[in-house]
C-alpha positions as CSV (number, residue, x, y, z in Angstrom):
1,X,69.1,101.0,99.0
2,X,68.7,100.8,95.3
3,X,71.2,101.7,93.1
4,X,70.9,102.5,88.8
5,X,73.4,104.7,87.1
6,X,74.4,108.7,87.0
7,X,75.0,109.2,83.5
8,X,78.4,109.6,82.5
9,X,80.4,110.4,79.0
10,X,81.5,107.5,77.8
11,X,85.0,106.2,78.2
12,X,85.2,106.3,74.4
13,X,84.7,110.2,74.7
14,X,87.3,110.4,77.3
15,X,89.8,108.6,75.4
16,X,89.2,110.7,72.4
17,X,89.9,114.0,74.5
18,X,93.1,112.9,75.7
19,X,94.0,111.3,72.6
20,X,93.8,114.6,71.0
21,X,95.6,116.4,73.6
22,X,98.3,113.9,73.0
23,X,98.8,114.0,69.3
24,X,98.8,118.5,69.6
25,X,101.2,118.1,72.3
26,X,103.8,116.1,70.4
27,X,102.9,118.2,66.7
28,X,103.8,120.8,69.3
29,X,107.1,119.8,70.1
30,X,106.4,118.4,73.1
31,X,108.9,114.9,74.0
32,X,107.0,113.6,76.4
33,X,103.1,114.4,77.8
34,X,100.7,113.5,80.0
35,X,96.6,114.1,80.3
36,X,93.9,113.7,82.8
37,X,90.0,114.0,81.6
38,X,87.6,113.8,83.9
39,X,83.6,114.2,84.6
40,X,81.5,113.8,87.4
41,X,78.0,114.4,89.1
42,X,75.9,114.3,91.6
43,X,74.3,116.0,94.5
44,X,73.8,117.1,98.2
45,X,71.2,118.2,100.4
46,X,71.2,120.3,103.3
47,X,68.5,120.0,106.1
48,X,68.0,122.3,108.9
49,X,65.5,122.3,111.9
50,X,64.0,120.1,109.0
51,X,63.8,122.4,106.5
52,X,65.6,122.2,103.4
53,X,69.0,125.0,103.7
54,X,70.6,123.6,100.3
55,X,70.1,121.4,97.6
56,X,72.8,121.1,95.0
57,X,73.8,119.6,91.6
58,X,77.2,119.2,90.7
59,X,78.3,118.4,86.7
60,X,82.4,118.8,86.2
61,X,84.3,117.9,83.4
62,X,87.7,118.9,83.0
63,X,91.5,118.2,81.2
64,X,94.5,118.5,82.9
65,X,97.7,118.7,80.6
66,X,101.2,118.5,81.2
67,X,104.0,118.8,78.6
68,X,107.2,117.9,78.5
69,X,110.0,120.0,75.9
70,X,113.4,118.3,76.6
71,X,113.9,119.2,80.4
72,X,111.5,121.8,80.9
73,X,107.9,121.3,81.7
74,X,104.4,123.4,81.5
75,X,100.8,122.6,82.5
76,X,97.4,123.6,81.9
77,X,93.9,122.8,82.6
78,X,89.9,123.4,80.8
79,X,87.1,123.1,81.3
80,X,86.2,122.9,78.0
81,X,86.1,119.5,76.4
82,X,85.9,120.9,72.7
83,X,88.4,120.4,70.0
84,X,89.3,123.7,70.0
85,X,89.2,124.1,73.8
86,X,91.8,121.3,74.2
87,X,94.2,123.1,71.7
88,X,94.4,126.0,73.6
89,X,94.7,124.0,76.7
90,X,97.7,122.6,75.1
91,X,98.9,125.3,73.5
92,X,99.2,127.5,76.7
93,X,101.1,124.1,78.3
94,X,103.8,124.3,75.5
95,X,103.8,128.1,76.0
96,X,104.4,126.9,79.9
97,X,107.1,124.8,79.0
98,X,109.3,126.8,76.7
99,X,109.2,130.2,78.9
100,X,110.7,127.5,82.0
101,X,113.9,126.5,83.3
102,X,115.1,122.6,82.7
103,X,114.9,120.3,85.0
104,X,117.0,117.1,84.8
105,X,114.3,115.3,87.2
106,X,111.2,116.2,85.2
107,X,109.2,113.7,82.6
108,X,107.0,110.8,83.0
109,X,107.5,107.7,85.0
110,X,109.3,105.2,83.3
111,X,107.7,103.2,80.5
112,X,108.5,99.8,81.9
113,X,106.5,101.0,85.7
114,X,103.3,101.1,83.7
115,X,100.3,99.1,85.1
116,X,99.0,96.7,82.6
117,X,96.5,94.7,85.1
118,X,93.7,96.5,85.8
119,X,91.9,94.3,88.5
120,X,88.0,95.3,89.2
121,X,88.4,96.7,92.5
122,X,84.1,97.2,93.0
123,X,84.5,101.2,93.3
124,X,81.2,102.0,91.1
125,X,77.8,101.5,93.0
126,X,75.6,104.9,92.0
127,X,72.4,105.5,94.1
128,X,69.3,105.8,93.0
129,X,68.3,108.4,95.6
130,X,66.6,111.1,94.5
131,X,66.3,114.6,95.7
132,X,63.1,114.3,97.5
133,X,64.1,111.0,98.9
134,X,67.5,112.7,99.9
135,X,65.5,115.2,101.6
136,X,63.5,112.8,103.8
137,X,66.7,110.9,105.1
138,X,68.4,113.7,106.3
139,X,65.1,115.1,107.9
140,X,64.8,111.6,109.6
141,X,68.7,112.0,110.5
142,X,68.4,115.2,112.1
143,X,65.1,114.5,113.8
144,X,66.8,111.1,115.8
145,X,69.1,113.5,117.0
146,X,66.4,115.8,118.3
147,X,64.8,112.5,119.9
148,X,67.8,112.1,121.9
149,X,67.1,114.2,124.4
150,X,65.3,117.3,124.7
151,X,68.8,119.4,126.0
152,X,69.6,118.6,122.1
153,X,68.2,122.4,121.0
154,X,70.2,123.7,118.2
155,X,71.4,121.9,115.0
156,X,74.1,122.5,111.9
157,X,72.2,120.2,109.9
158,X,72.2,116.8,108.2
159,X,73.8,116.6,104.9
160,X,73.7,114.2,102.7
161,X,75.4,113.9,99.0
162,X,76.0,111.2,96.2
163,X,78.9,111.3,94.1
164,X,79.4,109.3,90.7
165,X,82.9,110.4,88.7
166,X,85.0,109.0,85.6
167,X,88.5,109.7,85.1
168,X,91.1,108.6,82.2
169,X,94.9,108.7,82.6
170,X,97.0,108.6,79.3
171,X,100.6,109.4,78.4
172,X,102.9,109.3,75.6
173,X,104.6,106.4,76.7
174,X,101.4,104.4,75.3
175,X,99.3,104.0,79.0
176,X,95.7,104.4,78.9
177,X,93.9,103.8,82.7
178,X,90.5,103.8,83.1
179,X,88.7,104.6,86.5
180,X,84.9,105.1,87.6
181,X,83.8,104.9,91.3
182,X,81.0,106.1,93.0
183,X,81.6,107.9,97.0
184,X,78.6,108.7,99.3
185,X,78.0,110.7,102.5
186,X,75.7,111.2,105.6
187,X,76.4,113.3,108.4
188,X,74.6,115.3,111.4
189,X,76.0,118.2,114.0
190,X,74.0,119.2,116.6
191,X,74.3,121.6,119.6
192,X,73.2,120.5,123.1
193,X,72.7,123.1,125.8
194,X,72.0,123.1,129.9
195,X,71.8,126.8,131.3
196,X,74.4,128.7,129.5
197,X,76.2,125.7,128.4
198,X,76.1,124.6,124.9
199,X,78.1,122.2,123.1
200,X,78.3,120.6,119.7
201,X,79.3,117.5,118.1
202,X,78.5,115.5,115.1
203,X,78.7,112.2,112.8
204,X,79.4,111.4,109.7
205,X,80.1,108.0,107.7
206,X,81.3,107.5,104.0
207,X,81.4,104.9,101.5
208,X,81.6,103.5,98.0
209,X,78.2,101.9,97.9
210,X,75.0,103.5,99.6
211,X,74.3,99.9,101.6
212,X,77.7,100.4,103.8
213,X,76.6,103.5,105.0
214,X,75.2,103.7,108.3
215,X,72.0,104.0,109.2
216,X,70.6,107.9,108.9
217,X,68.6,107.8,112.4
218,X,71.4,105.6,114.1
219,X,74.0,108.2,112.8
220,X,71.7,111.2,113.9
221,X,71.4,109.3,117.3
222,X,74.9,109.1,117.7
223,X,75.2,112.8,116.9
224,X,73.0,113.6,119.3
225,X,74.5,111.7,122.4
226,X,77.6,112.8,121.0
227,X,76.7,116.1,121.6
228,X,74.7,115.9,124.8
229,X,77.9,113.6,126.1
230,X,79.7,117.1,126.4
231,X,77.3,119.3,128.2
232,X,79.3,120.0,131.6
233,X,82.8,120.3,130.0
234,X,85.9,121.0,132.5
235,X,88.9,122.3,132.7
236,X,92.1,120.4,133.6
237,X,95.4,121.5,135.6
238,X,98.1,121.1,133.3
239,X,99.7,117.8,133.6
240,X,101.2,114.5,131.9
241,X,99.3,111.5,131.2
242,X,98.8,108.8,128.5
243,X,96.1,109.9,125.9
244,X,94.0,108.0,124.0
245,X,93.5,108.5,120.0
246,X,89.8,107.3,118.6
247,X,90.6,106.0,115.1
248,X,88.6,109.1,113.6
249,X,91.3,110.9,115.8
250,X,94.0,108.2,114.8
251,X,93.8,108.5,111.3
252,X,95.3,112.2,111.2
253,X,98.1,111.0,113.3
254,X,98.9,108.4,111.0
255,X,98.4,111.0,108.5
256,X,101.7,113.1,110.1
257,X,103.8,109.5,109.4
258,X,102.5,109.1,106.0
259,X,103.6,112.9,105.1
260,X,107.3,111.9,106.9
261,X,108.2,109.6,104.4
262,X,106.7,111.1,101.6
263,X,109.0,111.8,98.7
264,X,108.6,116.1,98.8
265,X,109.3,116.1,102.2
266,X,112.3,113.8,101.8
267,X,113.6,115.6,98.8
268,X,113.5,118.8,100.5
269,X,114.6,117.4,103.6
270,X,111.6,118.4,105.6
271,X,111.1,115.6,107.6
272,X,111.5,114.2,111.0
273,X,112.2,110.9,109.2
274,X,114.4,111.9,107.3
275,X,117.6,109.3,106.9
276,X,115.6,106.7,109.2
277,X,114.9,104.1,106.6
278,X,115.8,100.7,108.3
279,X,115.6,102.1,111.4
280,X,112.6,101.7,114.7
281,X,110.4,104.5,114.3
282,X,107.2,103.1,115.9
283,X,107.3,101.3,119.0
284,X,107.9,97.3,118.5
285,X,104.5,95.4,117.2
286,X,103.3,98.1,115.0
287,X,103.2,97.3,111.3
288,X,101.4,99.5,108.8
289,X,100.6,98.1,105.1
290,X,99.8,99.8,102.2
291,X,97.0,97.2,100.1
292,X,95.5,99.3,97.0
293,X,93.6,96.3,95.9
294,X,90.8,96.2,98.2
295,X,87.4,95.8,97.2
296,X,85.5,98.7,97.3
297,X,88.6,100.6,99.1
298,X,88.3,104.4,99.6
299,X,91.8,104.0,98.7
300,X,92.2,101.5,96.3
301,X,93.7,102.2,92.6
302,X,95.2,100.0,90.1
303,X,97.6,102.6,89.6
304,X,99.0,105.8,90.4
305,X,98.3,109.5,88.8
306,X,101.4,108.9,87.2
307,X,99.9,105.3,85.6
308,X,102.4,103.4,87.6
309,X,101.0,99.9,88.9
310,X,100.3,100.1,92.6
311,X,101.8,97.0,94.8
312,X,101.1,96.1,98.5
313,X,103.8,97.2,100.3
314,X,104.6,97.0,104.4
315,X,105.7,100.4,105.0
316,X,106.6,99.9,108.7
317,X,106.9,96.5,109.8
318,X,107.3,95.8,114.1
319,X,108.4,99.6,114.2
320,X,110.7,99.4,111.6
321,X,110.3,101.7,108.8
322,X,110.6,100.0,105.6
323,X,110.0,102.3,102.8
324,X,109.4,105.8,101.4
325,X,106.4,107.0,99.5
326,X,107.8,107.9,96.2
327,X,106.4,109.8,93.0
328,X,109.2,109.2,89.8
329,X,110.0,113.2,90.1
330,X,110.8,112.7,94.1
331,X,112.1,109.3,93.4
332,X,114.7,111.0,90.6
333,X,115.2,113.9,93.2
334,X,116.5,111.2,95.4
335,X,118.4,109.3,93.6
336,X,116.0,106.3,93.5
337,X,113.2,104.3,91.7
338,X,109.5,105.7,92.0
339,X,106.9,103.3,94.7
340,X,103.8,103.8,92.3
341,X,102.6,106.6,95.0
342,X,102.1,109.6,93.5
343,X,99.1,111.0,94.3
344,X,99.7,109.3,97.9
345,X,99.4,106.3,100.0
346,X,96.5,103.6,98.6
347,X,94.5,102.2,101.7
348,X,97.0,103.0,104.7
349,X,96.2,99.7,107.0
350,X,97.4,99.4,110.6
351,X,97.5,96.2,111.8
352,X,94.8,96.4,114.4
353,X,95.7,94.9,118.3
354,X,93.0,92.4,120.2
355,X,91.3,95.0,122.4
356,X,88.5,97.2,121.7
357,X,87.7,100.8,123.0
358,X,86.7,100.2,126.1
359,X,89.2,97.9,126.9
360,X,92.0,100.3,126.2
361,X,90.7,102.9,128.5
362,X,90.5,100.2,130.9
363,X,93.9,99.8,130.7
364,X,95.0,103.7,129.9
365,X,93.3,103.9,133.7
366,X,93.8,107.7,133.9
367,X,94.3,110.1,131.0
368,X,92.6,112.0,128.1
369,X,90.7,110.7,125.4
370,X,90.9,113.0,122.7
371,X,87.3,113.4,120.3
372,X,88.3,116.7,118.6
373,X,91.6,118.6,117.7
374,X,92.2,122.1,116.6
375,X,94.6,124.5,114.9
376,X,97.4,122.9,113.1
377,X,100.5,122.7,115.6
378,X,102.8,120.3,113.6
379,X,105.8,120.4,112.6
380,X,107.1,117.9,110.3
381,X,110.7,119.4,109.8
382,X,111.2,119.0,113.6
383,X,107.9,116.6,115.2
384,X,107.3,118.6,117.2
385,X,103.2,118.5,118.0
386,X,101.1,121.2,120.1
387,X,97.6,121.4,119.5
388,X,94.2,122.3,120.9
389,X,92.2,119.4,122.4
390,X,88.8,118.7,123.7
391,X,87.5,115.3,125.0
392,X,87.1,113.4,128.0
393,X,88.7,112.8,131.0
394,X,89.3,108.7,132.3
395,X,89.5,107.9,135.9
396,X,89.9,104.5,137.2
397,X,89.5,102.9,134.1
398,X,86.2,104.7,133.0
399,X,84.9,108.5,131.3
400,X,84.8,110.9,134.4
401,X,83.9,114.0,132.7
402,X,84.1,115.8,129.7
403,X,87.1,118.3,129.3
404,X,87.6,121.3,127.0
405,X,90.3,124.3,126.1
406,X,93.5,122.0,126.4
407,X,96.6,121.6,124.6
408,X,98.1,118.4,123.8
409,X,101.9,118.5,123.1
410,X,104.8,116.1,122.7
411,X,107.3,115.0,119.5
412,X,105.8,112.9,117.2
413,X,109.2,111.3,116.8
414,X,108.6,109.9,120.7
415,X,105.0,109.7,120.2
416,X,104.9,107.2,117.6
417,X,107.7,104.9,119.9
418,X,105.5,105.4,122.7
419,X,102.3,103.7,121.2
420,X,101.4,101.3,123.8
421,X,98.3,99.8,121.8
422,X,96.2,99.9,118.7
423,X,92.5,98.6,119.2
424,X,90.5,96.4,116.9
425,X,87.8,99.2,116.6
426,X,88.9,99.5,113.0
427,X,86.7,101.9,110.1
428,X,87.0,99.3,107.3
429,X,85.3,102.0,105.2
430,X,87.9,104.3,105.7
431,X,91.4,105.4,103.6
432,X,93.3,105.1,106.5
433,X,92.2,101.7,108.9
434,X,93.1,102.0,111.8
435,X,91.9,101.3,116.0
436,X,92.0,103.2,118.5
437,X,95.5,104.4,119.4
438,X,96.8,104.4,123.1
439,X,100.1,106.3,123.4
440,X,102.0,106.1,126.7
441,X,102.2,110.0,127.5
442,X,101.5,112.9,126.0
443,X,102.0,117.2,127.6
444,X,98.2,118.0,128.5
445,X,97.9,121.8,129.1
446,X,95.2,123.2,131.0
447,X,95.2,125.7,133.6
C-alpha cells in the first residue's frame, strides 16, 4: 500500500489562527487562554451485497477557545477560520466568562509542566487509496466472507475509511504543540443463518499506517467464520464459573479501571477506587504501564490537551495501584499536581503473561468465553458489573457450543483481584494492549 499526502493547511496557518485568538483574548481581558485549531480529511466507503451503500468525504476545520477572567472561565468553538469568525468565537468566550461564577481551581496547567521535547512519534502515514480502489477492497472484503460458507447469506457491509488530521495546541503561557497523524480502518459484519437461525458477527482492525492493517479478504474471512461460529446458539442455566475476556473484550474492562482512577471521578468521589492509592487492587503479577512514546501508537502524544509533557508512568505495578490519572483542574480539585493526562490515558499497556488463547481456555477448563457485551450495567461509584453476554461455552478445556441471552455479573472491585491470567495475544495496534484476560469467577445468568 502506497502512501502520498491528503492536503492539509499548513502549520503556519494554524499557528496564525490561534495566534490571533490569543492576542483578542488577552486585549479582551482575558488572564489566561487557551486554543485548539484543527483540520482534517478524508473518506469512507460503504459496500453492501457488493454494491456501493455510501461513499463519503469528510473536510473539518475548527477552533476551540477557552478564556480565562481572573477565576471565572468561558468557552467557545467555530467553524469559521476567518479573522472575523475567530473574534466572535472569542468574544462569545469572554461573554462566557464574565456572566460565570469563579472558580479557584480553573486556569491553565502550570507554565513550568509544559512539554518542550517533541519526539517524532511516526503517527503520519496518509494513503493513497482512492475512492474506486476503496471500493474494490471492501467488495473483495465482503465477498471472502461470502466464500466462507454458503450459510453466510446476509451482510452489514464492509467499510472502509482513511483519515488524515492536523491539530495545534497554544496557550498564553507561551506553549505551541504541533500534531499530524494519519488513522485507517477496515471492517466486515455479516449474518449467517441455518433454518430460522441467523446470527451476526463482524471484524474490524485499525491503524496508523495502511500496511499494518490486516489483510481485507483475511479480515472478511474471519468475519465470516466469526459469524457462521454462532449458528446453533444455546442457552445456559444460571450458574458460576470462571469467564474468559478476549482482548477486544479486555480492553473495555481495562477501560472501567482507567475511569476509577481518573481525576473527575476521584474529585467527585465517584469511584470504587477511590482512597486505594498504595493499596492491591489487581490480583498480584499484574502491572499496567502507561508509554505515550510509542511509535506509531494509537495512543501516543508528546503531550497532553492541556500541553503538559506526557511521561511513562506504571499505573498499577504487581496489583498495586500506583497512581491517578490527573488533568491540572482535577489535580487542583484534589489537592495535588496534574499527571499530564488530560484528555486520558496515552497507550494503556498490560504487561502480557506467557500463554496464548488457547492455552488459557485450556486451563479455564469449563466457563464462558465472552465475544460480545451489551447494555451498559456499570457502576463505577459502587463496581458493581451486570451485563448482557453472548459467546461460547468451554468444556474440558475446549469450545462446546456457542451461548446467547446471558448476563454476566460480579464487582469489579473482586473482579480485577480475581484475574487469574493475562495472555500474550496482545493488539499491538491498539490504545489499550492488552491479552486475553482469565478471571477466576464471574455470576453467569441464564435460565
Amino acid at each position: 500500500m502506497t502512501a502520498t499526502p491528503q492536503t492539509l493547511p499548513a502549520a503556519e496557518f494554524l499557528e496564525r489562527c490561534a495566534a490571533l485568538a490569543l492576542d483578542v483574548a488577552r486585549a479582551g481581558g482575558a488572564t489566561q487562554a487557551e486554543v485548539s485549531v484543527s483540520a482534517s480529511r478524508g473518506f469512507s466507503v460503504g459496500v453492501r451485497k457488493g454494491e456501493v451503500e455510501s461513499l463519503e468525504f469528510q473536510e473539518d476545520r475548527d477552533l476551540g477557545v477557552t478564556v480565562y477572567v481572573g477565576a471565572r472561565k468561558g468557552s467557545a468553538t467555530t467553524g469559521d477560520l476567518a479573522e472575523a469568525g475567530i473574534r466572535r468565537a472569542v468574544g462569545a468566550a469572554l461573554d462566557i466568562a464574565r456572566a460565570t461564577g469563579e472558580d479557584p481551581c480553573n486556569g491553565l496547567a502550570d507554565a513550568t509542566l509544559m512539554a518542550t521535547e517533541f519526539p517524532d512519534l511516526d503517527l503520519d502515514h496518509p494513503w493513497s487509496l482512492g475512492p474506486d480502489a476503496a471500493i474494490d477492497l471492501a467488495v473483495a472484503c465482503e465477498r471472502a466472507a461470502f466464500a466462507v460458507d454458503p450459510r453466510i447469506t446476509g451482510s452489514e457491509g464492509a467499510n472502509i475509511s482513511t483519515h488524515r488530521g492536523r491539530s495545534l495546541y497554544a496557550n498564553s503561557h507561551g506553549f505551541v504543540g504541533l500534531r499530524t497523524a494519519s488513522q485507517h480502518g477496515l471492517s466486515c459484519a455479516v449474518i449467517a443463518s441455518h433454518g430460522e437461525d441467523m446470527q451476526r458477527d463482524y471484524w474490524y482492525s485499525s491503524a496508523r499506517h495502511p500496511s499494518d492493517l490486516m489483510d481485507a479478504q483475511a479480515l472478511g474471512r474471519k468475519a465470516g467464520e466469526r459469524a457462521l461460529a454462532r449458528l446453533g446458539a444455546r442457552r445456559l442455566k444460571t450458574c458460576s464459573a470462571p469467564v474468559l475476556l478476549p482482548p477486544e473484550i479486555a480492553r473495555g474492562f481495562w477501560g472501567h479501571l482507567v475511569g476509577a482512577i481518573s481525576g473527575g471521578a476521584l474529585y467527585r468521589r465517584a469511584s470504587f477506587l477511590l482512597d486505594r492509592l498504595g493499596e492491591a487492587v489487581c490480583a498480584p503479577g499484574i502491572t499496567l504501564r502507561q508509554q505515550p512514546h510509542l511509535p506509531r501508537g494509537a495512543g501516543s502524544a508528546a503531550f497532553d490537551s492541556e500541553g503538559v509533557a506526557t511521561r511513562a508512568r506504571t499505573l498499577v505495578e504487581n496489583g498495586v495501584l500506583q497512581g491517578w490519572l490527573l488533568g491540572s483542574y482535577s489535580a487542583r480539585k484534589l489537592g495535588l499536581v496534574t499527571t499530564g493526562n488530560a484528555g486520558g490515558v496515552y497507550n494503556l499497556i498490560v504487561e502480557p503473561g506467557d500463554a496464548d488463547f488457547d492455552a488459557l481456555v485450556r486451563r479455564m477448563h469449563r466457563g464462558l468465553i465472552v465475544t460480545e457485551l451489551l447494555g451498559h450495567g456499570v457502576n463505577l461509584v459502587t463496581g458493581d458489573y451486570s451485563r448482557g453476554a453472548a459467546g461460547f461455552w468451554v468444556e474440558n478445556g475446549a469450545i462446546a457450543y456457542p451461548v446467547e441471552e446471558l448476563t454476566i455479573a460480579g464487582n469489579l472491585a473482586e473482579m480485577f483481584k480475581r484475574i487469574v491470567a493475562v495472555g500474550r495475544d496482545v493488539d499491538p495496534l491498539a490504545n489499550v494492549r492488552t491479552g486475553s484476560v482469565l478471571l477466576e469467577r464471574m455470576t453467569i445468568a441464564g435460565h
